[in-house]
DOMIZA-20920 format. One record per residue (C-alpha): x, y, z; residue in three letters; residue number from 0. Coordinates in nm, 4 decimals, always signed. Layout:
N
u->X, v->Y, w->Z, aa->Ala, i->NUM
...
//
This chain:
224
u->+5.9978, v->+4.7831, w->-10.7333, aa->Unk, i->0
u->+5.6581, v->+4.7674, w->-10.5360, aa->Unk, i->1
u->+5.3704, v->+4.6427, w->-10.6027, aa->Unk, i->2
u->+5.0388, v->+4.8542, w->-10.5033, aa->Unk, i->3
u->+4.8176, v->+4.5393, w->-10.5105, aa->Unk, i->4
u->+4.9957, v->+4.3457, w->-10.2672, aa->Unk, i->5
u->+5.2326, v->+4.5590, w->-10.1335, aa->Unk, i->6
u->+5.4860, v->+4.3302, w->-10.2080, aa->Unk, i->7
u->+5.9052, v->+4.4512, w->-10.2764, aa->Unk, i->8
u->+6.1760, v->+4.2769, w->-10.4461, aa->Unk, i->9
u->+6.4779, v->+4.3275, w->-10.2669, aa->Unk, i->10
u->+6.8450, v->+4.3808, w->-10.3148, aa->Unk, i->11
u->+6.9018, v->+4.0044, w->-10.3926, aa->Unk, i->12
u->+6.6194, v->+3.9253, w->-10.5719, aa->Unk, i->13
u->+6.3978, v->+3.7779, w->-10.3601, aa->Unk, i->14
u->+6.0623, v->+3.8998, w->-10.2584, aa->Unk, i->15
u->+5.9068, v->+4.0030, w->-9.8962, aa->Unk, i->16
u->+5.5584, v->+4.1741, w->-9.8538, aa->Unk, i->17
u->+5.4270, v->+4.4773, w->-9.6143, aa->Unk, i->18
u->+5.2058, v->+4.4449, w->-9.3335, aa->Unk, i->19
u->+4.9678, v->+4.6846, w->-9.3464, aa->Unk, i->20
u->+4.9184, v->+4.6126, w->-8.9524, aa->Unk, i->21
u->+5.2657, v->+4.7539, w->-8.8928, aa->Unk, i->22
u->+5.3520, v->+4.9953, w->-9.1274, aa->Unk, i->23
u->+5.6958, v->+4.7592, w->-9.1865, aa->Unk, i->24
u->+5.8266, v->+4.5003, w->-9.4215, aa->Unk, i->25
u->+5.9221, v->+4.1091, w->-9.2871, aa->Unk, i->26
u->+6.2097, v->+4.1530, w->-9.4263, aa->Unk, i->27
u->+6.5530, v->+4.3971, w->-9.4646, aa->Unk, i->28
u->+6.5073, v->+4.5280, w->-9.8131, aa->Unk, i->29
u->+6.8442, v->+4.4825, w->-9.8846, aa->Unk, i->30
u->+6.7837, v->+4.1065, w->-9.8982, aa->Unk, i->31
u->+6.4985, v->+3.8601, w->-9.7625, aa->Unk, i->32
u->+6.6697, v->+3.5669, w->-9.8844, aa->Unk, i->33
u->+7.0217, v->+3.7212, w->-9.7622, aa->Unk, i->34
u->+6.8917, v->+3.8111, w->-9.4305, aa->Unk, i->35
u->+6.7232, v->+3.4951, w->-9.3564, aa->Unk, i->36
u->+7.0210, v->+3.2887, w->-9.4166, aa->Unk, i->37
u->+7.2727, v->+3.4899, w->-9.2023, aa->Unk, i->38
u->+7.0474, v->+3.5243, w->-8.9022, aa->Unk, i->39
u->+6.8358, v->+3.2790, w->-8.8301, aa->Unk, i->40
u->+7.0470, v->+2.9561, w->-9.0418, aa->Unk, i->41
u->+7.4141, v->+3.1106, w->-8.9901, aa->Unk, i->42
u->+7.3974, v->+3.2563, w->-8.6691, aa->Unk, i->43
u->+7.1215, v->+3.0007, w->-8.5410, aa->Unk, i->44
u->+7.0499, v->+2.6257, w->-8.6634, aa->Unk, i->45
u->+7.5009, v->+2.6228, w->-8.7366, aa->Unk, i->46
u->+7.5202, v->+2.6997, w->-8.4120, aa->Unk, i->47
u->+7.3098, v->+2.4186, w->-8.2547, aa->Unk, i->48
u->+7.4902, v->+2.0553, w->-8.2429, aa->Unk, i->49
u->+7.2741, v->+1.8280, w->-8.2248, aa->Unk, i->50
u->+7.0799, v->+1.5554, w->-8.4176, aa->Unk, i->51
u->+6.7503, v->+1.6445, w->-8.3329, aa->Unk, i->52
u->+6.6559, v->+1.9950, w->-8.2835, aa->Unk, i->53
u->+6.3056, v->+2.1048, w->-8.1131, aa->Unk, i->54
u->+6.3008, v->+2.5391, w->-8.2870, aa->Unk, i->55
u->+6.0507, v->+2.7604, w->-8.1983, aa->Unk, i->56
u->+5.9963, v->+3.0900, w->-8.4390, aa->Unk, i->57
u->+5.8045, v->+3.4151, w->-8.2955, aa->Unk, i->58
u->+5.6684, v->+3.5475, w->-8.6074, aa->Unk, i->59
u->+5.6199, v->+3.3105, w->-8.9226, aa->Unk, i->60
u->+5.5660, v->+3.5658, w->-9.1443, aa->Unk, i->61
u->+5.6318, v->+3.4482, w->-9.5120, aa->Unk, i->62
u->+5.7628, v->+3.1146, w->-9.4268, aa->Unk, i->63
u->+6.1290, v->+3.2003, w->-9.5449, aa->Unk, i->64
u->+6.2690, v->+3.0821, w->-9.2320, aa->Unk, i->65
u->+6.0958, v->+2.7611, w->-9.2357, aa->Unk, i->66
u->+6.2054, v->+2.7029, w->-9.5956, aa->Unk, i->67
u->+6.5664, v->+2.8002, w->-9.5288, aa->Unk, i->68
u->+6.5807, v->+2.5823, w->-9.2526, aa->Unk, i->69
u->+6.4196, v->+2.2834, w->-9.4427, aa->Unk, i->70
u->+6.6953, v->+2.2759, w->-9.6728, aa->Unk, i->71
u->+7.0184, v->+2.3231, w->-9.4147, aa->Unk, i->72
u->+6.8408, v->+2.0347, w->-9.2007, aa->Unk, i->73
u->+6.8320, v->+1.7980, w->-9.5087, aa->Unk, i->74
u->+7.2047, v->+1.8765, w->-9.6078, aa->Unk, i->75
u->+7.2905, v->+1.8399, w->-9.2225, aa->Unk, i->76
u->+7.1133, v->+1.5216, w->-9.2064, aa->Unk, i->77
u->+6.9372, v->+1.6295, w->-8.9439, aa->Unk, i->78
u->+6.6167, v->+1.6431, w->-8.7984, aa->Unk, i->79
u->+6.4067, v->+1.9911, w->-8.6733, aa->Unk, i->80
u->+6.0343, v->+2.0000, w->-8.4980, aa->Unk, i->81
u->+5.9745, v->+2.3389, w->-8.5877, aa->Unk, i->82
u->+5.6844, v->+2.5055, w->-8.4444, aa->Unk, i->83
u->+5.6191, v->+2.9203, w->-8.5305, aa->Unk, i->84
u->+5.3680, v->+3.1271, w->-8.3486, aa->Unk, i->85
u->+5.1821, v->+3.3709, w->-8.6103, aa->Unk, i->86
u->+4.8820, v->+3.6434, w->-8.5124, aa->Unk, i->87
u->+4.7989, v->+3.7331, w->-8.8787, aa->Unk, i->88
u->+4.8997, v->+3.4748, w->-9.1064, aa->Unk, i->89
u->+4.9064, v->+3.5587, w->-9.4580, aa->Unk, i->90
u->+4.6245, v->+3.5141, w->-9.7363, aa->Unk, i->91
u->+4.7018, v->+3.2432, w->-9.9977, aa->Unk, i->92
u->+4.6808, v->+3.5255, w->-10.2736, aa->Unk, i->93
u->+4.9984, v->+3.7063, w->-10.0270, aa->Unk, i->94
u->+5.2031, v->+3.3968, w->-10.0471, aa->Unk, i->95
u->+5.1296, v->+3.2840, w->-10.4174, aa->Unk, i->96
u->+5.2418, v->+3.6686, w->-10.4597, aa->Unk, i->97
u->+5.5968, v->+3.5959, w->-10.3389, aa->Unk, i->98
u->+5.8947, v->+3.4532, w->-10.5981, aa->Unk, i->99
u->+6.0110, v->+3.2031, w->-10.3670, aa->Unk, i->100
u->+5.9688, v->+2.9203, w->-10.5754, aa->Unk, i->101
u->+6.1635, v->+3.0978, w->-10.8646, aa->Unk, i->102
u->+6.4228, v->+3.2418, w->-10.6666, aa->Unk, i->103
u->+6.5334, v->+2.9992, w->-10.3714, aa->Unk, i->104
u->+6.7154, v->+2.6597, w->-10.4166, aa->Unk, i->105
u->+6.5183, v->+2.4349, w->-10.5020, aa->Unk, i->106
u->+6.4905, v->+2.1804, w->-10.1935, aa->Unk, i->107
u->+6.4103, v->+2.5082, w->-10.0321, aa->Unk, i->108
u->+6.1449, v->+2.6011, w->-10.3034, aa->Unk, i->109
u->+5.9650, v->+2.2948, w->-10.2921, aa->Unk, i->110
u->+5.9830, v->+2.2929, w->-9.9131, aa->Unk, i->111
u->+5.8830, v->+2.6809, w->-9.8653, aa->Unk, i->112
u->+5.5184, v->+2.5422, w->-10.1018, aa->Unk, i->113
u->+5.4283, v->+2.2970, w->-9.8661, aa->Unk, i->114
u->+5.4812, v->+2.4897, w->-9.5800, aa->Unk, i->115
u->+5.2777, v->+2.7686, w->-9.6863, aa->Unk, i->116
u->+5.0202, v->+2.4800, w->-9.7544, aa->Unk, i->117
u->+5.0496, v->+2.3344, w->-9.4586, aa->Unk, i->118
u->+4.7223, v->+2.3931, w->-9.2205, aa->Unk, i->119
u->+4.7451, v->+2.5723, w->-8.8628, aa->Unk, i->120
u->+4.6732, v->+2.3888, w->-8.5357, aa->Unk, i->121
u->+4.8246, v->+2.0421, w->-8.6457, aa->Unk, i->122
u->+5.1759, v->+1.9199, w->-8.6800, aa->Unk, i->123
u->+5.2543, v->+1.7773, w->-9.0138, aa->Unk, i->124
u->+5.6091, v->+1.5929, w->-9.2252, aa->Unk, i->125
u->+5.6927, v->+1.8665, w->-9.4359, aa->Unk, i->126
u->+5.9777, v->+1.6197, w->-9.5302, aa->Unk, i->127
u->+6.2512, v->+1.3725, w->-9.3356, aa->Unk, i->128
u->+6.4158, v->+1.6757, w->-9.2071, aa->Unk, i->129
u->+6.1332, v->+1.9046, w->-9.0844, aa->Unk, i->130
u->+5.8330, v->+1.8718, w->-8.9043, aa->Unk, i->131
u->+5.5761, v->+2.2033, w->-8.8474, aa->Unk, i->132
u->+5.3252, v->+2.2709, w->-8.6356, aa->Unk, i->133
u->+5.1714, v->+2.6508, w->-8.7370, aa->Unk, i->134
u->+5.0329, v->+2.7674, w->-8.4254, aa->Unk, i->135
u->+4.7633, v->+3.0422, w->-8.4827, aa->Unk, i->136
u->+4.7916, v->+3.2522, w->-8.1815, aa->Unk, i->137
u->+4.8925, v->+3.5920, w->-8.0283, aa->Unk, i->138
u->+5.2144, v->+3.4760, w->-7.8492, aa->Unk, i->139
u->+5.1854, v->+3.7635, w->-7.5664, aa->Unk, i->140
u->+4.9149, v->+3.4952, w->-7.4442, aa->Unk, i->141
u->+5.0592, v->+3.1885, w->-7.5730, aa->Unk, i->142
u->+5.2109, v->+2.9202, w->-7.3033, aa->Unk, i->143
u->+5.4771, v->+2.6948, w->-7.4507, aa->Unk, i->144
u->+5.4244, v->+2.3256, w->-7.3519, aa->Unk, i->145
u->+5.7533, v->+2.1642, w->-7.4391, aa->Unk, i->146
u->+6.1249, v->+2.2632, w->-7.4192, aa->Unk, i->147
u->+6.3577, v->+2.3977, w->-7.7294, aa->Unk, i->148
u->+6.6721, v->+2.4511, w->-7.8371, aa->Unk, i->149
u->+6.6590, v->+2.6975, w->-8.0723, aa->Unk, i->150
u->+6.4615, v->+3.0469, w->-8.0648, aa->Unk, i->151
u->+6.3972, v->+3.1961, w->-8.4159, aa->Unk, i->152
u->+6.2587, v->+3.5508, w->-8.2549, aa->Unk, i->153
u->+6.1317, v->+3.7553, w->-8.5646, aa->Unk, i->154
u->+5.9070, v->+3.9803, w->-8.4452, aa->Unk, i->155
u->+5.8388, v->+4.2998, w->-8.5909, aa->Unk, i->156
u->+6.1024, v->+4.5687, w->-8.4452, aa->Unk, i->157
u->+6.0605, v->+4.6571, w->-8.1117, aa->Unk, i->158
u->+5.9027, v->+5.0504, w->-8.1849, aa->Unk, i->159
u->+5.6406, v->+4.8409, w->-8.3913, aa->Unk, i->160
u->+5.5448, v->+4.5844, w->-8.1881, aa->Unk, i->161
u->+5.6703, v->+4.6902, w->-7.8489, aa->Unk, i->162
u->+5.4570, v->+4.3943, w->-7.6490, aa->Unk, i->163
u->+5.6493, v->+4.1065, w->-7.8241, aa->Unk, i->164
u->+5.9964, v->+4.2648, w->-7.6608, aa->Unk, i->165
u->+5.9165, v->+4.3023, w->-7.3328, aa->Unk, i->166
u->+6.0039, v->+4.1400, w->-7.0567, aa->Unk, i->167
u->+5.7943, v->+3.8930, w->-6.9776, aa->Unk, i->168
u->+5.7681, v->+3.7212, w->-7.3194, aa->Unk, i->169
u->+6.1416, v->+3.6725, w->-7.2770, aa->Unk, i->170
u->+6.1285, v->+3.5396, w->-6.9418, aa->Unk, i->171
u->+5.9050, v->+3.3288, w->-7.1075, aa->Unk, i->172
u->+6.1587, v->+3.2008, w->-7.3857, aa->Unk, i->173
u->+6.4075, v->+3.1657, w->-7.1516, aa->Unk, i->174
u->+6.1856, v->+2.9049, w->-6.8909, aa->Unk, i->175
u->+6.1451, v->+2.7630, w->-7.2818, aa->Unk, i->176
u->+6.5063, v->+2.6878, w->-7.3536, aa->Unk, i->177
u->+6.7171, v->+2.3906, w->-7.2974, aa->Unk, i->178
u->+7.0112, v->+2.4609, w->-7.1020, aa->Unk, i->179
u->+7.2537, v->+2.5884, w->-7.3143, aa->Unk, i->180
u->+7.0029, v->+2.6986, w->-7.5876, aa->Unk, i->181
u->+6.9602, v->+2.9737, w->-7.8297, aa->Unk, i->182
u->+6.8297, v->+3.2920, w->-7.9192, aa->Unk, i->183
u->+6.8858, v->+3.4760, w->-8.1922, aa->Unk, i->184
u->+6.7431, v->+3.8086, w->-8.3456, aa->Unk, i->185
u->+6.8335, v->+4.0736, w->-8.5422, aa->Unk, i->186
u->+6.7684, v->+4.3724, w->-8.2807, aa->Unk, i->187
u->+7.0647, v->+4.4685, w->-8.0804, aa->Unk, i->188
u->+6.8236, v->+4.7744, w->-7.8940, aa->Unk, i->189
u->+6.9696, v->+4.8845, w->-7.5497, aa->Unk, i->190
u->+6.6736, v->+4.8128, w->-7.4078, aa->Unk, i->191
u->+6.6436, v->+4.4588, w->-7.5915, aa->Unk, i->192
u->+6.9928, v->+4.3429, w->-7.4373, aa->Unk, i->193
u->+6.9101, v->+4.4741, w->-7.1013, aa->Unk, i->194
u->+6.5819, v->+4.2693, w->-7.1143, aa->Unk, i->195
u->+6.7732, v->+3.9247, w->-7.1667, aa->Unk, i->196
u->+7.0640, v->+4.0080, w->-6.9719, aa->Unk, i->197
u->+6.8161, v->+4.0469, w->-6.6354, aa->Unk, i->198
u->+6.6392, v->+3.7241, w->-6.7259, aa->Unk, i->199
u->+6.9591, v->+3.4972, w->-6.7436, aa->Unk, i->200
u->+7.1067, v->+3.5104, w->-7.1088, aa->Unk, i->201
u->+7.4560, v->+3.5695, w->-7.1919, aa->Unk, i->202
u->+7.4969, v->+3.7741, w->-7.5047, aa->Unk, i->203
u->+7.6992, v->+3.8030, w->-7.8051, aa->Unk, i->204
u->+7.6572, v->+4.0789, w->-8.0868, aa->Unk, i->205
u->+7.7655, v->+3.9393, w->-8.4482, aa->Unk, i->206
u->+7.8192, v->+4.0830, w->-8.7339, aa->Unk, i->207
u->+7.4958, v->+4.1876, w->-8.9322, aa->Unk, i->208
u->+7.3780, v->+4.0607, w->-9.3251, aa->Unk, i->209
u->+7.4380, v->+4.3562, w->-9.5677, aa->Unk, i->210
u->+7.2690, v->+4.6920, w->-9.4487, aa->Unk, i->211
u->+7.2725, v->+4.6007, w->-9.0563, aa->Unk, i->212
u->+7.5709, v->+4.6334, w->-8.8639, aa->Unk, i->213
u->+7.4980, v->+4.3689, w->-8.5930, aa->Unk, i->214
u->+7.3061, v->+4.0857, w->-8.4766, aa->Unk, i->215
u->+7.2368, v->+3.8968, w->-8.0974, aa->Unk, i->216
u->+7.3084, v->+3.6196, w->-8.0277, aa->Unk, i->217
u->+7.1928, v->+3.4887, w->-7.6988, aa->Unk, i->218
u->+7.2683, v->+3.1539, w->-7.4605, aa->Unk, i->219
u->+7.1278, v->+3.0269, w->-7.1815, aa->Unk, i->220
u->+7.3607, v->+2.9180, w->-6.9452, aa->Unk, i->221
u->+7.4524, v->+2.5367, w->-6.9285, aa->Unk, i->222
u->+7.3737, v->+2.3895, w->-6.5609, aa->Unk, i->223
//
């Protein structure tokens, strides 16, 4: 079910995710946004982080689903995320207001996914007790990270569409980033993606993959 005026597909659970015209690719598996989301970046990623206070960075903002998602598993953890995401081509209003988020998600998540989307670029803002964004507006192939994080949200568009955002130095990049004993994950488990963080330090584990993918990475750097 797509629409021609915003190019945007429900998918296999329901919930919506939009084309990018730039790419030629959806932000989402269209087996599941919502689905996908949840068993990546919140399952595989924020359950895997123990700690009270959590500094995340996403590559690739996208709709604002992982934002939202995480919103909601902070508040329920009690805990506390500075989440900043690093977006090239954000989405028009009319793109997001497109999207069924608000009908389809739970509703902490709903309510938190509107005011994220609201939210402007460039300045850090209380999206609620649990989450704090700051939206940078920049391509991150150029962009220099100026404090330290625990958690990587790396959503990029698939490595044969956006080859630059997988190479190595952006990695080597994430990894100077990281805490020790921080995290990584992604849904590409590419050769040539594990090779990349293997060389620059991380140790890797492949999970199992949401409905439609048969694996995930997960990847640590080492503890000192």
């Amino acid at each position: 079910m797509v629409s021609n005026a915003k190019h945007i597909c429900i998918t296999g659970d329901g919930s919506a995710t939009i084309l990018s015209e730039q790419h030629g690719a959806y932000y989402h598996s269209l087996r599941g946004a919502f689905t996908e989301s949840m068993h990546i970046f919140i399952e595989a990623g924020l359950m895997h982080v123990s700690a009270r206070a959590i500094n995340l960075l996403e590559v690739g903002f996208g709709t604002g689903l992982n934002a939202a998602l995480t919103a909601q598993r902070a508040f329920e953890l009690g805990i506390h995320v500075n989440y900043c995401s690093v977006e090239l081509y954000p989405l028009s209003g009319s793109e997001y207001s497109s999207l069924n988020y608000v009908q389809v998600l739970p509703r902490r998540a709903a309510q938190a996914w509107t005011s994220i989307c609201d939210a402007p670029w460039e300045e850090k803002v209380d999206i609620s007790t649990s989450l704090s964004l700051l939206k940078v507006n920049a391509d991150f192939t150029r962009w220099v990270p100026t404090t330290s994080f625990s958690l990587i949200y790396f959503d990029a568009f698939a490595p044969d569409d956006q080859p630059e955002m997988w190479s190595k130095p952006q990695f080597q990049k994430i990894y100077n980033a990281l805490l020790p004993g921080g995290v990584l994950v992604t849904y590409s488990v590419k050769g040539e993606v594990r090779r990349i963080l293997t060389e620059v330090g991380f140790t890797l584990e492949r999970l199992l993959g949401p409905p439609g993918k048969r694996h995930i990475l997960r990847a640590t750097k080492p503890s000192i």
